[in-house]
N, C-alpha and C positions, 0 to 999 in steps of 0.2 A: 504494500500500500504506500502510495506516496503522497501528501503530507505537505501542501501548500504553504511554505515560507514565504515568499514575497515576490512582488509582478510591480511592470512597467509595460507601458502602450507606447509602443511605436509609431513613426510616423503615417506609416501603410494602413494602420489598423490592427496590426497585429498583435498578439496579447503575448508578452513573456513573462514564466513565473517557474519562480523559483519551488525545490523540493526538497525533503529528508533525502533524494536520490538523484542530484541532479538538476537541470533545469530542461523547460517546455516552453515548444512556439506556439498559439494557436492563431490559427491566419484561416481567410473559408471555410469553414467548418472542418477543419482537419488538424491534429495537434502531433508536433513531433518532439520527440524526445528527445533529450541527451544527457547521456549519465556517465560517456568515458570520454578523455581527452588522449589520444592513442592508446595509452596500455593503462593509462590513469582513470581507474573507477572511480567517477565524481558522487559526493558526500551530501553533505547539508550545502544550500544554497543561501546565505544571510541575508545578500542585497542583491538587486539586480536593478539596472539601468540604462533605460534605450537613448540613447542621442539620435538614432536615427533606424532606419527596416536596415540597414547594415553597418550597425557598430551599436552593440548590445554588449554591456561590462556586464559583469557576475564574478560577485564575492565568494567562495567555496569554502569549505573547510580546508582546499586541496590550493590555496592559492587563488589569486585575480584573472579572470578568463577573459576575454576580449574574442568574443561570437560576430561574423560577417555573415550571419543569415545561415550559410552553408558549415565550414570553417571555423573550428576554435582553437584558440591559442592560450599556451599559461604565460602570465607577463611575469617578468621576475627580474634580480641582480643586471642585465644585460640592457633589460628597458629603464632602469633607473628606481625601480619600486625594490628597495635593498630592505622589505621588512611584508613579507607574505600574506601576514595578519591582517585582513582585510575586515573591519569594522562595519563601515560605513560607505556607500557610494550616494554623492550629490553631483545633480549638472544645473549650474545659475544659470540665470539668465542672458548671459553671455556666451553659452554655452562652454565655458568652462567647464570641466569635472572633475568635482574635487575626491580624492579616496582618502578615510580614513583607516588608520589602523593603529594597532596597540602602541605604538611609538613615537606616533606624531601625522602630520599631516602633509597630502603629494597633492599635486598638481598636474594633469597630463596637457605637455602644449602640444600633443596632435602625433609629434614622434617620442616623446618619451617623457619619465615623469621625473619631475622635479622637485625635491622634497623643500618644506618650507621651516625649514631647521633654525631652532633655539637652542638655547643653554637646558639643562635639566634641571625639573622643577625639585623642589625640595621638601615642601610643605602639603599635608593632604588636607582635602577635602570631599563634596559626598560626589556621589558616583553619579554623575546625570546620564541618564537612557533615554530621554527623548528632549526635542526642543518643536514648540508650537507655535502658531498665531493667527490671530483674529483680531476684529479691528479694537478692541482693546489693549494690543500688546503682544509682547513675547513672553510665553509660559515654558518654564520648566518639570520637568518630573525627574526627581530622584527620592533617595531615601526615606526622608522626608515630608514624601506627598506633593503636590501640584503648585507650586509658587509663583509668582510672576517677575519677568525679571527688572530688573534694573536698569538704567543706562550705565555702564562700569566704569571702575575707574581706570586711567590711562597706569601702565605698568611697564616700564621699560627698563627692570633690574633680571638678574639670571633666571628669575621661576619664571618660565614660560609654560603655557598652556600646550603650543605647539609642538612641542616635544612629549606630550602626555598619551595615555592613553585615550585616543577620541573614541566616543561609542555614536554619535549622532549630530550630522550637521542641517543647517539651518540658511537660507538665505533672507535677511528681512529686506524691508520694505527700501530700506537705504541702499540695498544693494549690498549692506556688511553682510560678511560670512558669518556667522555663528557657531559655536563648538560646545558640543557639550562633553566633556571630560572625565576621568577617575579619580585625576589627583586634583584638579586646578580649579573645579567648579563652573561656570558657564564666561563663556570666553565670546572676544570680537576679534576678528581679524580682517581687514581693510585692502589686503594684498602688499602690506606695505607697513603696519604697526600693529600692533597689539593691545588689546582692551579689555583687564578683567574685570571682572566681578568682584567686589568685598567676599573675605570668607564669611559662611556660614557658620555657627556652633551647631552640634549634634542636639534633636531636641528630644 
């Protein structure tokens, strides 16, 4: 039995969605599978994300895949993604796409990805798993239950967010990137600075 993890819609129409075994196209009433990358039996499916009916990411347990419709490929060390751990997939409005993973945060410009590397953070706080919005704001959910965020404060000392583990990104309405993190709490990133949040205490 396979076990719906997460789907993105293509430009064609096409439906892709992630599985306990794999991921799936469904396009005209017809759904095709894929569960090996040549000799590599694909796993859990965490994220998936179409930029277009021919360039569909997918987060694996097995690594970052990068699907041409037909065609899949494991991205890795060689493409510039030197940390396999694939969290999170977002495409802005720019169409950027940003991948998170346990380590900090990549950037693909089209041939390969470019990580957006800080100092390592030092200080914990709670573990956010998702970031929201509506025309009241940006909400987070972690530990703690549903909060809303803050404008943060500007931080430009070694604890960076972007070296953390991201579990969930965000684009608002300004166009900032948002992160929500393990150690660092809910974060901004501009393409160009850094923006936390005040820590939380445990409540």
């Amino acid at each position: 039995m396979r076990l719906r993890r997460a789907e993105s819609v293509a430009n064609d129409g096409s439906v892709w969605y992630g599985t306990t075994r794999g991921f799936a196209r469904y396009h005209h009433g017809q759904t095709t599978f894929f569960d090996r990358v040549g000799d590599l039996r694909l796993g859990n499916v965490l994220a998936i994300q179409c930029v277009s009916s021919n360039e569909v990411w997918i987060a694996s347990d097995q690594g970052l895949l990068l699907c041409d419709g037909n065609r899949v490929r494991l991205m890795g060390t060689a493409d510039g993604l030197t940390n396999p751990s694939v969290t999170a997939l977002f495409l802005a409005r720019n169409q950027t796409l940003w991948v998170a993973t346990s380590t900090g945060l990549f950037r693909w410009t089209g041939k390969s990805f470019i990580r957006e590397m800080r100092d390592t953070p030092r200080d914990l706080e709670l573990d956010i798993q998702a970031i929201c919005e509506n025309q009241a704001g940006l909400f987070r959910y972690d530990a703690a239950g549903i909060s809303k965020c803050s404008i943060p404060n500007s931080n430009r000392d070694a604890k960076s967010p972007l070296d953390d583990h991201i579990w969930c990104l965000h684009e608002a309405r300004d166009h900032r990137l948002w992160l929500g993190t393990a150690n660092m709490g809910a974060a901004v990133f501009d393409g160009v600075h850094q923006y936390r949040q005040p820590r939380r205490p445990w409540r």
